[in-house]
VOGU-3710 file (C-alpha; in Angstrom, 3 decimals, decimal comma):
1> xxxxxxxxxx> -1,930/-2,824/32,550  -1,283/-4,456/29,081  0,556/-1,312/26,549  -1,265/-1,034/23,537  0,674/-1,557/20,215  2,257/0,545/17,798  2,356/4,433/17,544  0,503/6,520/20,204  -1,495/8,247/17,101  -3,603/5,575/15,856
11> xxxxxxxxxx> -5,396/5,697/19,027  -7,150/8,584/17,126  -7,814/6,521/14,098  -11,536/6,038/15,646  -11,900/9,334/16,944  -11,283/11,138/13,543  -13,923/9,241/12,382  -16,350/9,549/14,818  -15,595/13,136/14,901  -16,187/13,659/11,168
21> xxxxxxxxxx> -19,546/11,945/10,867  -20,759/13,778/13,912  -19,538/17,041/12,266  -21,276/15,895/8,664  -19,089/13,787/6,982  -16,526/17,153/7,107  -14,635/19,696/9,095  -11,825/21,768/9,292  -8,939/20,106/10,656  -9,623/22,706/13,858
31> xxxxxxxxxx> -13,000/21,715/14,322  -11,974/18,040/14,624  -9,200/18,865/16,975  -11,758/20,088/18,911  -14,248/17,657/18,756  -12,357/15,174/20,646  -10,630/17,185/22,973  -14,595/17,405/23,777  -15,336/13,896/23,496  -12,659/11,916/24,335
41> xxxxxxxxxx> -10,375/12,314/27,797  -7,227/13,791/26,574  -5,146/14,328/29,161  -4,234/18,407/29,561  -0,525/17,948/29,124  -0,718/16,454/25,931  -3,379/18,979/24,493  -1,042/21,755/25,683  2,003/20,749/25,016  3,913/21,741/21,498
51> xxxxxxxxxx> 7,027/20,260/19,435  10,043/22,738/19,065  7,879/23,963/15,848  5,561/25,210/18,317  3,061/23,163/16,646  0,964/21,003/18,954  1,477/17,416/20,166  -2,024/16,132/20,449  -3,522/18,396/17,028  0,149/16,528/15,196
61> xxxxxxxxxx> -1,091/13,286/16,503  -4,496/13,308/15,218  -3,253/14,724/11,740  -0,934/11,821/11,525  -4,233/9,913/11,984  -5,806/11,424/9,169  -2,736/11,044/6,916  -3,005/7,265/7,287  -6,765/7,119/7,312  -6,710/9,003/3,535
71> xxxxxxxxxx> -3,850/6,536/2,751  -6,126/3,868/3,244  -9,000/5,592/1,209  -11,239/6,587/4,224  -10,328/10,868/4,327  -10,870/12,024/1,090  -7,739/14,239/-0,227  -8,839/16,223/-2,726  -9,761/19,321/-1,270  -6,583/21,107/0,999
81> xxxxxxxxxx> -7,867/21,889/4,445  -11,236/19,952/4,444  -11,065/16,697/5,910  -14,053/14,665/3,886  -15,116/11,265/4,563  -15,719/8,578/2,134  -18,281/5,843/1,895  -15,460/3,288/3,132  -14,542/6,434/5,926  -18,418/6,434/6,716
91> xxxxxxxxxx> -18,654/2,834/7,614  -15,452/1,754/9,114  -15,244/1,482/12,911  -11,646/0,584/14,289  -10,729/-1,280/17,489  -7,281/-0,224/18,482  -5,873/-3,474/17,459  -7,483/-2,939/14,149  -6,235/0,422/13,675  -2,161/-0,443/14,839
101> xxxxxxxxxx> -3,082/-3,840/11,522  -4,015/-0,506/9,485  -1,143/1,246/10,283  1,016/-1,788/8,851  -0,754/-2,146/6,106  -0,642/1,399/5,129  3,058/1,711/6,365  4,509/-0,861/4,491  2,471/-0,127/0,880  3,160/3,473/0,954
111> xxxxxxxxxx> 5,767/4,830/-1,349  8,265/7,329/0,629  10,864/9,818/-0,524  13,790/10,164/0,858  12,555/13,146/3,344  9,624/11,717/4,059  10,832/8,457/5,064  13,007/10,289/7,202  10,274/11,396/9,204  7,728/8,499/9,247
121> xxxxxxxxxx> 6,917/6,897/12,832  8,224/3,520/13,084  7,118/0,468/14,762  10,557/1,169/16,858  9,913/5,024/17,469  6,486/4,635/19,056  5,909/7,738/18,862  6,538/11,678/19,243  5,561/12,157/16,000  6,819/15,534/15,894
131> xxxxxxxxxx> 7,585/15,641/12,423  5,130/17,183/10,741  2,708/15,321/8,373  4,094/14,898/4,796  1,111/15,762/2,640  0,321/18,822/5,271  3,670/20,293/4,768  4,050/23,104/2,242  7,453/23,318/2,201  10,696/21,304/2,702
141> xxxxxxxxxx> 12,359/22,952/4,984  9,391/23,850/6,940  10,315/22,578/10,676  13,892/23,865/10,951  12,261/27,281/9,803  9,154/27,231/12,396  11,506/26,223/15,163  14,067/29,712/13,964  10,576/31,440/14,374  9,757/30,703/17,500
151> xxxxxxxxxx> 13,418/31,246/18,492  12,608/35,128/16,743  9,761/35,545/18,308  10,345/34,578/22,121  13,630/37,378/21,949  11,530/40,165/20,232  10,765/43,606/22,707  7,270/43,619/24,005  6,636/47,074/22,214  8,230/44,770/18,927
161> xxxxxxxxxx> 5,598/42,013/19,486  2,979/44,398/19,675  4,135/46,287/16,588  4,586/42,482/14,426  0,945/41,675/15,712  -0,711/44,896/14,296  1,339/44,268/11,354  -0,087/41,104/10,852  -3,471/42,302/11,650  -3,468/44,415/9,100
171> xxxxxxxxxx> -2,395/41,495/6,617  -5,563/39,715/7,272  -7,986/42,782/6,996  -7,798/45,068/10,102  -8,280/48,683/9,093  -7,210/51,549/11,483  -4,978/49,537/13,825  -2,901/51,659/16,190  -0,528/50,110/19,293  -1,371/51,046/22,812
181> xxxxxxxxxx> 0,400/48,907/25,086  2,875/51,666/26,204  0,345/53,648/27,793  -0,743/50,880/30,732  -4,574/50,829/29,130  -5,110/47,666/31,336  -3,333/45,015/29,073  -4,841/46,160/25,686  -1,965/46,663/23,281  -3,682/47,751/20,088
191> xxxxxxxxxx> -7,286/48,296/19,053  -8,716/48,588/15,335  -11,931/47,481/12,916  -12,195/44,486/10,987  -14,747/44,738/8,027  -16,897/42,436/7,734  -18,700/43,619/4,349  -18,864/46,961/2,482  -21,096/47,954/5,242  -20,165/46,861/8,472
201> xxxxxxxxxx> -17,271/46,887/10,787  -16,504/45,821/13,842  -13,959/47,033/16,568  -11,505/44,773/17,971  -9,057/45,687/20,796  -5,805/43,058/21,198  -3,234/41,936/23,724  -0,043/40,162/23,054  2,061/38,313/25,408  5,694/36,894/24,721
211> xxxxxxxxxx> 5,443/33,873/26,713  7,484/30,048/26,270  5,014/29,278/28,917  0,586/28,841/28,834  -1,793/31,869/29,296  -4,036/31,326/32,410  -7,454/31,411/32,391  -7,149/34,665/34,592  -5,381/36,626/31,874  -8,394/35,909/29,611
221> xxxxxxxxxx> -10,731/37,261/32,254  -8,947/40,441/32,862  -8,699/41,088/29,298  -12,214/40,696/28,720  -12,664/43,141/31,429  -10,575/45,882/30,009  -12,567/45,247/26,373  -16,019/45,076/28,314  -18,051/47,876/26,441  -15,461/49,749/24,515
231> xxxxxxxxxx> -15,414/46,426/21,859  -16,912/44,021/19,918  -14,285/41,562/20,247  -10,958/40,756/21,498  -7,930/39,318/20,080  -5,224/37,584/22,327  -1,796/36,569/20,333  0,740/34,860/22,362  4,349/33,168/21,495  3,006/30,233/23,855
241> xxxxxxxxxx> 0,163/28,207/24,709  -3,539/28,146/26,054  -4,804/26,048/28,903  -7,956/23,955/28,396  -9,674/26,135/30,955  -8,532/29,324/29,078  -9,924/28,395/25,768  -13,022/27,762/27,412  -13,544/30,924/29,076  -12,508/32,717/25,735
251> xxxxxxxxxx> -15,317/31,100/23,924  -17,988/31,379/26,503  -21,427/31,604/25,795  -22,974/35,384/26,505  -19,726/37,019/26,736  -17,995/39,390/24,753  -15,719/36,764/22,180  -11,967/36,850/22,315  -10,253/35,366/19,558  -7,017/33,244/20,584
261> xxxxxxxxxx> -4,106/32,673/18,619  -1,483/30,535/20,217  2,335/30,158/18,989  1,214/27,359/16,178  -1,409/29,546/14,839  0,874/32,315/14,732  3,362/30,901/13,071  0,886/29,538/10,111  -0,418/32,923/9,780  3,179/34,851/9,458
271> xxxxxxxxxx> 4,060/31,804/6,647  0,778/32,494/5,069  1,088/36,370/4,684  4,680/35,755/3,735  5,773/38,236/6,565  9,720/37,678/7,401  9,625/34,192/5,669  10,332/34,103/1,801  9,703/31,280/-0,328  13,031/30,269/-2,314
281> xxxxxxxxxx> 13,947/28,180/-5,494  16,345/25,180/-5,380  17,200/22,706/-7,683  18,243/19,233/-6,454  19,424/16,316/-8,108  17,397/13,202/-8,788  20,324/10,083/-8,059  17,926/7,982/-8,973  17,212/9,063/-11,947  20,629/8,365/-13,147
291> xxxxxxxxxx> 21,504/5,343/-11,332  20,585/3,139/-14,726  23,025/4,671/-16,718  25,885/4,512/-13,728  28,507/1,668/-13,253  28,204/-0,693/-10,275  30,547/0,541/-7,741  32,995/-2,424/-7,748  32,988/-1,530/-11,297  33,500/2,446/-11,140
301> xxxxxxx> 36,714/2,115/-8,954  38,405/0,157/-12,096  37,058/2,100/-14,512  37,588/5,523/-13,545  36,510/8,086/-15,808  37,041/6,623/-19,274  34,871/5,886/-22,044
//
């Protein structure tokens, strides 16, 4: 079997696409993830496996797609957390061979910092990619600080998981939260409303499991079992993963919903609210800006430091 070229990403070059134009031209990055885990066969360990960010493989891979693809002026940038396609974007279609030429192209025009260059995929490195994107990342530093998180947040108590998760909850909009799980209430940990308008509220009962490891598609069952008739909706936060099979159960069709948020959503949300991460100044020095006015180095070591 001949091994295709370059990166293991650009073999979602196409997909993203496709995905997009199917979706109308736009999406939310999650909504495309999702797409062609539908569509295309994505093999199960590589949709559930994660970085040591906690962030996942295959969703990395396919934003590393998109970051070239709006390099070469197909994704449309402008708007943070909406991938757009352009007219180019709406009638390109890219063999794989096609797509590892794009790559080049894009790879050896684009202007890199010194982190980001860092952290590019190589010809050579073909290809974790578990850097993080460049454009996607909000902050510097922000690898080294999601892999400390998960660290945190695998060695918390179970009674301090379930405390942080109705903490959070209530970050995001959930009114009259209180924490269960001590009293054995058939996996629910916590139970509380979420307003939808001035109106109308809904309640929502949670569980939370500290896990390195995937939830089953049995845990989702019994949950929704426990919830059956006493809520509207359920909520299951976990320091690990979902199976494929698990996310389908949660989402199907004439059941009651259970919303599932997996180690990488958990860790965006905690960044987001600002809970036990703080955003810090720093000043660095630009070398380059001052490399005109510095001495050649044979010429420094003569010269010392007079004028």
């Amino acid at each position: 079997m001949t091994k295709l070229r370059g990166p293991k990403f650009i073999q979602y070059f196409q997909p993203v696409l496709e995905g997009l134009r199917d979706l109308g031209s736009s999406a939310r990055p999650r909504e495309v993830y999702a797409w062609i885990a539908e569509h295309h066969s994505v093999p199960k360990d590589e949709i559930e496996s994660t970085n040591k960010g906690g962030q996942s493989k295959f969703e990395n891979k396919v934003a590393w797609a998109r970051f070239y693809l709006a390099k070469a002026g197909m994704i449309d940038t402008e708007q943070r957390g909406i991938w757009v396609l352009t007219e180019k974007g709406r009638k390109t279609s890219l063999s794989h061979e096609e797509a590892h030429l794009l790559f080049k192209s894009v790879h050896a025009g684009f202007q890199f910092d010194g982190s980001e260059a860092d952290e590019m995929p190589t010809e050579k490195s073909v290809d974790e990619a578990d850097a993080s994107v460049p454009d996607e990342k909000v902050f510097l530093n922000q690898d080294a600080i999601q892999e400390e998180l998960v660290r945190i947040l695998r060695g918390l108590t179970p009674k301090g998981f379930e405390e942080l998760s109705a903490r959070l909850l209530r970050h995001i909009g959930f009114e009259n939260l209180k924490v269960t799980g001590q009293t054995g209430d058939h996996g629910i940990d916590g139970e509380g409303f979420l307003l939808i308008n001035r109106f109308v509220r809904i309640k929502v009962m949670f569980q939370c499991k500290r896990y390195a490891g995937r939830v089953e598609v049995k845990e989702i069952r019994d949950f929704r079992g426990a919830i059956q008739g006493r809520a509207e909706r359920g909520i299951f936060l976990t320091t690990g993963t979902f199976t494929k099979v698990a996310r389908e159960e949660a989402s199907r069709e004439n059941a009651t919903a259970i919303e599932l948020v997996d180690i990488d959503r958990l860790l965006e949300l905690l960044i987001e609210e600002g809970l036990g991460v703080r955003e810090t100044k720093a000043l660095t020095i630009d070398h380059g800006f001052f490399a005109p006015y510095q001495p050649d180095r044979a010429d420094s070591n003569q010269a010392g430091l007079q004028t």
